[in-house]
Structures are given as C-alpha cells and as structure tokens.
C-alpha atoms as one frame of an Amber mdcrd trajectory, in Angstrom:
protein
   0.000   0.000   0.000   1.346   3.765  -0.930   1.627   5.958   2.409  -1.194
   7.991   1.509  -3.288   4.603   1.735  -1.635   3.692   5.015  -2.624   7.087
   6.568  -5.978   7.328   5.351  -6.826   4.449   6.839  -5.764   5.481  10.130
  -7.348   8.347  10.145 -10.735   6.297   8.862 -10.203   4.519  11.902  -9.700
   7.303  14.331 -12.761   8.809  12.740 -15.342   5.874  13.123 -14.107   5.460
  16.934 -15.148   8.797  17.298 -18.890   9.169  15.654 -18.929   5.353  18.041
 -18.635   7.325  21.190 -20.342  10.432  20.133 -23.593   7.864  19.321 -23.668
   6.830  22.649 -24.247  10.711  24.193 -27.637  11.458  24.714 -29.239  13.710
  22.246 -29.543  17.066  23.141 -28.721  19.112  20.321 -30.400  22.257  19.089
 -30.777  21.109  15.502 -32.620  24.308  13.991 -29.890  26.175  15.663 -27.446
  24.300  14.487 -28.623  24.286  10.987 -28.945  27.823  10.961 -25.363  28.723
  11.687 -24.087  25.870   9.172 -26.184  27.540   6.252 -24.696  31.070   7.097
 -21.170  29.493   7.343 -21.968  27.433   3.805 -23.724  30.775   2.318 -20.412
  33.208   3.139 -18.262  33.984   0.325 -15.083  32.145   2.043 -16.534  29.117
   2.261 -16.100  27.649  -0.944 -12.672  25.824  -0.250 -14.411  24.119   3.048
 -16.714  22.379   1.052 -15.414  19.156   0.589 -12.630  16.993   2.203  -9.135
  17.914   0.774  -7.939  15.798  -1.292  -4.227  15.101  -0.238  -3.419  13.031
  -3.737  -4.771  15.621  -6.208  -3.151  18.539  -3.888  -0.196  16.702  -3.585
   0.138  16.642  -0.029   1.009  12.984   1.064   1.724  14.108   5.054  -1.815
  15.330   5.181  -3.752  12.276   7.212  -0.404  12.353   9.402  -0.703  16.028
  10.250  -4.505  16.294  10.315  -5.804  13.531  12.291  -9.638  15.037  12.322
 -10.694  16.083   8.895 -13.559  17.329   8.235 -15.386  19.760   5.673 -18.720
  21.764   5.498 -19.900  19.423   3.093 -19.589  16.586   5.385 -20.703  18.408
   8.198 -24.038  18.896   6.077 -23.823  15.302   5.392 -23.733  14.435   8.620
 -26.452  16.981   9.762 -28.858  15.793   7.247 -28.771  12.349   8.515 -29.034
  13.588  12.180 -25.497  12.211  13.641 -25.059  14.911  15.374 -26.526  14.340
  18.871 -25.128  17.444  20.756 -24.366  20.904  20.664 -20.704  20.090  21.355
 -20.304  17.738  19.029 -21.493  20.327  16.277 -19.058  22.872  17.599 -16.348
  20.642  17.359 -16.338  19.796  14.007 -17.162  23.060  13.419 -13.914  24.354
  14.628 -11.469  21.525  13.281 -12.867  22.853   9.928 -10.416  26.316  10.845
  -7.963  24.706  13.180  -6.856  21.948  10.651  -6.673  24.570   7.879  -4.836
  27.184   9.672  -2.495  24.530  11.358  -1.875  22.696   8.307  -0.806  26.023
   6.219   0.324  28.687   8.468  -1.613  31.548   9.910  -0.760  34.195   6.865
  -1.575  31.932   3.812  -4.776  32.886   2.029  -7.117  30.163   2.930  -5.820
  30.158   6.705  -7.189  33.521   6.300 -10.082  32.598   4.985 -10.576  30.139
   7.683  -9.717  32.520  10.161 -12.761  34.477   8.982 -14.982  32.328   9.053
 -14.238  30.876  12.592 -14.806  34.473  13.821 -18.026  34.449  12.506 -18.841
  30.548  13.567 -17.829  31.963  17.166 -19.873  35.718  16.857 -23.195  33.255
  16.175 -22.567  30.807  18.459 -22.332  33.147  21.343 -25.128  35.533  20.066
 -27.286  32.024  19.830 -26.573  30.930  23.529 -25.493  27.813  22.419 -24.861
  25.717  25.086 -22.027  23.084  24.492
C-alpha cells in the first residue's frame, strides 16, 4: 500500500471510533440552531474551499492524514447533519472548529485560505455566542 493509503486508513479509523462514542451521548442538540449557523457558514463567500474533504493526492500533499488527524469539511458536516449524527451541541461545535484549526495549522496563519478560515471561525464563534449555544 502507498503511504497515503496507510494514513488514510488510520485516520478512517480514528474517525469511526469517534462518531462510536459520540452515538452513545444522549441527544440534546439544538438542531434548527445548528442548521442555521451551518447555512450562514456554507452561504459566506469564504466558504467555498471548506466544502469538501481535501484531497491530499490531487493537492499533492502525502503528510496530510499524518498532520490532520480530524478532517472534516462543510460538506460533510451537512452530510452528517442531514442524517441527524449529530446528537449534541458540542459535538457540532467541534467539528465546526477543526474545519479552521486543521486549515490554519496545516498552512500557516498568513496563507490565504488560513485567512479565509480565520474568517470564518470568527463568525462561527460571533453566532454561536449571540445564539446561547450551550455546548
């Protein structure tokens, strides 16, 4: 198997462990909340590179699964919305936020899309305090 391979399964791995324990909280989130702040997050103008996983074979980037251990996307968050995985607040939130940690980690603060990221976190935070959301 190629690295990339290797790595991706580990983080597929690390992932499904995860959603296992988050199915076991009890479910307490506020969905339309919720669903409200991920359609202004989708809607913004910065959020078109978010939308989908990144793609560490077609960006060239064969360290990504190593140095991201969490991926995760607005598109999958939708996903993952949709089919009502999400069972709390927190667990919402927390995706939420690896979205702009793992970008501006991964790249460096001053790079474009860390920027970009860095926007939109600001304005993830700005609704999820004006919302009361409880985590």
């Amino acid at each position: 198997k190629k690295p990339i391979d290797v790595a991706r399964q580990k983080m597929l791995k690390r992932r499904a462990e995860r959603d296992a324990l988050d199915a076991q909280e009890a479910r307490t989130i506020d969905e339309d909340k919720c669903k409200q702040v991920l359609r202004s997050i989708i809607d913004h103008d910065c959020s078109t590179p978010f939308m989908e996983p990144v793609d560490p074979v077609d960006l060239e980037i064969p360290d990504y699964f190593d140095r991201v251990p969490y991926p995760m996307d607005l598109g999958t968050m939708r996903k993952k919305m949709n089919k009502g995985l999400y069972r709390t607040n927190a667990q919402f939130a927390r995706d939420m936020r690896s979205i702009w940690n793992n970008c501006i980690n991964f790249n460096g603060p001053h790079v474009g899309v860390a920027r970009m990221a860095k926007q939109l976190s600001e304005k993830f935070e700005r609704m999820w305090l004006r919302m009361r959301m409880i985590e």
